[in-house]
C-alpha positions as CSV (number, residue, x, y, z in Angstrom):
1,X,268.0,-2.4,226.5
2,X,266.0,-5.2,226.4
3,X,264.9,-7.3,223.3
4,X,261.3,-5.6,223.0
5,X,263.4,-1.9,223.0
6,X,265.7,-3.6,220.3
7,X,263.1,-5.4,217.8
8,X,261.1,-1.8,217.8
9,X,264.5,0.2,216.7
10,X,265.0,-2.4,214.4
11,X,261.6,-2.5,213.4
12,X,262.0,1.2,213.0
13,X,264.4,1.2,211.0
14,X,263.7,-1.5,209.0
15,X,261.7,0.5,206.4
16,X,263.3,2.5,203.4
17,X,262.2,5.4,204.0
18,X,263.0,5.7,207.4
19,X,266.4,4.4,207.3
20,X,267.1,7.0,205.1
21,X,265.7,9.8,207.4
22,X,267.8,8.0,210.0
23,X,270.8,8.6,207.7
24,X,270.2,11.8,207.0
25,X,270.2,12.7,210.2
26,X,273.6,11.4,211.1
27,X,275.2,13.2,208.9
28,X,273.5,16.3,210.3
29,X,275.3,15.8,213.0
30,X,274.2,17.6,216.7
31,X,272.5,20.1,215.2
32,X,269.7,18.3,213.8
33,X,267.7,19.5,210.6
34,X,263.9,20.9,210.0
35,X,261.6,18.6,209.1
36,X,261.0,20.8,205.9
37,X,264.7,20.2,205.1
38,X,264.5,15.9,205.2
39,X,261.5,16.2,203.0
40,X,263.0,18.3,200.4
41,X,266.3,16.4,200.7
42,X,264.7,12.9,200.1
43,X,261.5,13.9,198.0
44,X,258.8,12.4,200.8
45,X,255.7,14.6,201.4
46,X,255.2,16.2,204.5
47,X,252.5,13.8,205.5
48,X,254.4,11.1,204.9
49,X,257.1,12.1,206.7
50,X,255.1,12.9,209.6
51,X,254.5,9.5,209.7
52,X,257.9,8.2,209.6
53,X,259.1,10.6,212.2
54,X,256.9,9.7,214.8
55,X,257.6,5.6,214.5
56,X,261.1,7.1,214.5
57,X,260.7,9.2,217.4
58,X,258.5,6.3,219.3
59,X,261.5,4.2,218.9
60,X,263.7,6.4,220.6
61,X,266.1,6.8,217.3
62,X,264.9,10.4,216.7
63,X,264.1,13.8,219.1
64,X,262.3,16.4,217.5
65,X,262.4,19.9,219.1
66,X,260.0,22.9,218.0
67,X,262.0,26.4,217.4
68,X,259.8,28.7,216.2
69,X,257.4,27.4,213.1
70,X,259.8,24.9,212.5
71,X,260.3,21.2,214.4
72,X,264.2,20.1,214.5
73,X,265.0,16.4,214.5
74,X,268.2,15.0,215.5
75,X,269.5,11.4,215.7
76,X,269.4,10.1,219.0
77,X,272.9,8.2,219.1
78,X,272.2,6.6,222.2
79,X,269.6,4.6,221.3
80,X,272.0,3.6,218.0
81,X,274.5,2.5,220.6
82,X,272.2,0.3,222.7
83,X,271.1,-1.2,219.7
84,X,274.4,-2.1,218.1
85,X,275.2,-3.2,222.0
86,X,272.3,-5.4,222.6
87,X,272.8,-7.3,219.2
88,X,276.5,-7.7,219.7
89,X,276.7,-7.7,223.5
90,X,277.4,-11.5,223.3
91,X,279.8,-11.7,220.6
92,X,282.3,-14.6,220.0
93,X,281.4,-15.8,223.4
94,X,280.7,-19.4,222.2
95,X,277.6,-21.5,222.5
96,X,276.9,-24.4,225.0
97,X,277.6,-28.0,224.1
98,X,274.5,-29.8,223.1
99,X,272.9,-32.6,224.7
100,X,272.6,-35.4,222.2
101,X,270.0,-36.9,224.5
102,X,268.0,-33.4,224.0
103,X,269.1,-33.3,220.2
104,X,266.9,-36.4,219.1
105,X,267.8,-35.0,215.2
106,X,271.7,-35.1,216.2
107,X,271.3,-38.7,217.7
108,X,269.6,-40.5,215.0
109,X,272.7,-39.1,212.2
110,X,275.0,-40.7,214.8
111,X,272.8,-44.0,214.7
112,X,273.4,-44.2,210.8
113,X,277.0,-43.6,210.6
């Protein structure tokens, strides 16, 4: 994942609504849910939550399958995973010593004291 693949997830998610799509569709598990079902669940019209699916969806954070009339969507945990990877993929590593000669802030507080 690179950090355009991760700002759009984030992006994606970053909105109330859709987060709690997201949500619910964790705890549907593999199986997904109807479309009809996460509207009902959390009171957003069907127009709306057209909307929200397809950011969703163009994210990579959500698949939606047709079966029969109805369109299944089901959390895409992969995408979840190379998200929480790319954000934490450098954790605790440390950062480099700065270069007081680069740091012009750092070396005039050393002037004063």
């Amino acid at each position: 994942m690179d950090e355009t693949e991760a700002a759009q997830g984030l992006s994606a998610l970053g909105n109330k609504s859709r987060l709690a799509i997201f949500r619910l569709l964790v705890r549907a598990g593999e199986c997904g849910t109807p479309t009809g079902h996460i509207g009902r669940e959390l009171g957003i019209p069907l127009s709306t939550l057209a909307h929200h699916l397809d950011r969703l969806s163009r994210a990579g954070l959500i698949s939606q399958q047709k079966s029969g009339r109805e369109v299944i969507c089901t959390a895409r945990y992969k995408t979840l995973d190379a998200i929480t990877n790319y954000l934490t993929e450098k954790c605790c590593e440390g950062l480099p010593e700065r270069d007081l000669e680069t740091e012009p802030s750092e070396a005039l507080e050393l002037e004063k004291q």
